[in-house]
C-alpha positions in Angstrom: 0.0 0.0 0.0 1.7 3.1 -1.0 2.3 5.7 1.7 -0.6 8.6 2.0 -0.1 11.6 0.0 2.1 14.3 2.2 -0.3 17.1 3.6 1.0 21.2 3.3 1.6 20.7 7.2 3.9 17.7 6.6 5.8 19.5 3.7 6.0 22.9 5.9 7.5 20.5 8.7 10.3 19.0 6.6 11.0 21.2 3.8 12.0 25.3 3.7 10.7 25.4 0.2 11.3 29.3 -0.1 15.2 28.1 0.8 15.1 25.0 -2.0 13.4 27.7 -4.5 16.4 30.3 -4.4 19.2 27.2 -4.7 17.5 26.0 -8.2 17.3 29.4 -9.2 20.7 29.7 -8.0 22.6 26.7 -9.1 20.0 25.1 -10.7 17.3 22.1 -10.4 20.0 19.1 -11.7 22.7 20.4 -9.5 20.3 20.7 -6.3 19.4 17.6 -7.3 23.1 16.0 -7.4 23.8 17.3 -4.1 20.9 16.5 -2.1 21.3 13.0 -3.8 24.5 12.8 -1.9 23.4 14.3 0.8 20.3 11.5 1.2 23.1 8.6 0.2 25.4 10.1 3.0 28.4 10.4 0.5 30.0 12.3 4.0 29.2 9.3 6.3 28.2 12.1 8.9 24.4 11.0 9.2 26.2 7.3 9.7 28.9 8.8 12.3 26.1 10.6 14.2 23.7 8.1 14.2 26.3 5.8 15.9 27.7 8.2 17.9 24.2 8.7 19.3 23.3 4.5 19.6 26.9 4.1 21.8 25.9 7.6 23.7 29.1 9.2 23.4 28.3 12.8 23.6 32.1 13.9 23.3 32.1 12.2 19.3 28.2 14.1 18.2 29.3 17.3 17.9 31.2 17.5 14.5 28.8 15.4 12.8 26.1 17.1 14.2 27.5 20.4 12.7 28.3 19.0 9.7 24.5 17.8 9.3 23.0 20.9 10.3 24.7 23.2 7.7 25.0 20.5 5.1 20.6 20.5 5.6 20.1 24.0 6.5 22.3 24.4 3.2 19.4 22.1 1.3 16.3 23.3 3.3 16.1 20.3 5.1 14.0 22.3 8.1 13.2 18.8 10.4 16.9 17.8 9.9 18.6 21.1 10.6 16.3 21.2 13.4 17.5 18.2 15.1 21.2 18.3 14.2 20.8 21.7 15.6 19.8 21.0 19.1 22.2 17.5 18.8 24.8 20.4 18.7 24.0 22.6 21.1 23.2 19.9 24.0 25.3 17.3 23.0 26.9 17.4 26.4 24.1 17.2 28.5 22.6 14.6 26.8 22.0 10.8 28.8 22.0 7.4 27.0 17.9 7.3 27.2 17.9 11.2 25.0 20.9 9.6 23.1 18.5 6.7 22.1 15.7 9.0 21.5 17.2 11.3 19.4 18.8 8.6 16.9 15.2 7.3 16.7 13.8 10.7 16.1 16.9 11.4 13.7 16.0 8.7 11.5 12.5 9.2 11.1 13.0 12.9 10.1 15.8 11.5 7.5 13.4 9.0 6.0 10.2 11.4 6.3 12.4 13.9 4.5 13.5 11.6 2.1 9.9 10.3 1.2 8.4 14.1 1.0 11.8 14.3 -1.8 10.5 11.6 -3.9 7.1 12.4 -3.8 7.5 16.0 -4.9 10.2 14.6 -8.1 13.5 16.3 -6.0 14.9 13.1 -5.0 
């Protein structure tokens, strides 16, 4: 059964798509499209370095992927991943193995939520 069609709320949620406009009018739609294709396959391995740093809940290794993520989305209008990396960042230190856990699961589903919102509107 194919996933329900994505609402403006969900779209608003995940997507800046004032931000995605001006990069396709600035380097155009095949070149947003390259890059956010590496960004999704996670050419960087920062999605994969933060994700793990996050399941062993070692706050002293989220930081630099966690900054690397937020301006590599913020960069693509990836608002619900920005969002995220953003306060993985900012609180890494404070954060216990239970909000560790949390936040990889809540990482994920805003990576695949954002990825599915890509493919249904023809970016991705």
């Amino acid at each position: 059964m194919p996933p329900p069609p994505a609402s403006a709320c969900d779209i608003a949620a995940h997507l800046d798509m004032g931000l995605i406009g001006r990069v396709c009018t600035s380097i155009g739609l095949p070149a947003y499209r390259s890059v956010l294709a590496s960004f999704l396959a996670d050419a960087s391995g920062h999605q994969a370095a933060l994700l793990a740093a996050l399941e062993r809940a070692d706050v002293a290794a989220l930081r630099q992927p966690a900054h690397a993520l937020k301006g590599a989305s913020a960069s693509l209008g990836l608002a619900a991943v920005r969002a995220i990396t953003e306060r993985l960042e900012r609180d890494a230190e404070h954060l216990d193995p239970g909000a560790c856990a949390e936040a990889a699961a809540l990482l994920r589903a805003r990576l695949q939520a954002t990825r599915n919102l890509l493919q249904r509107m023809g970016l991705a």
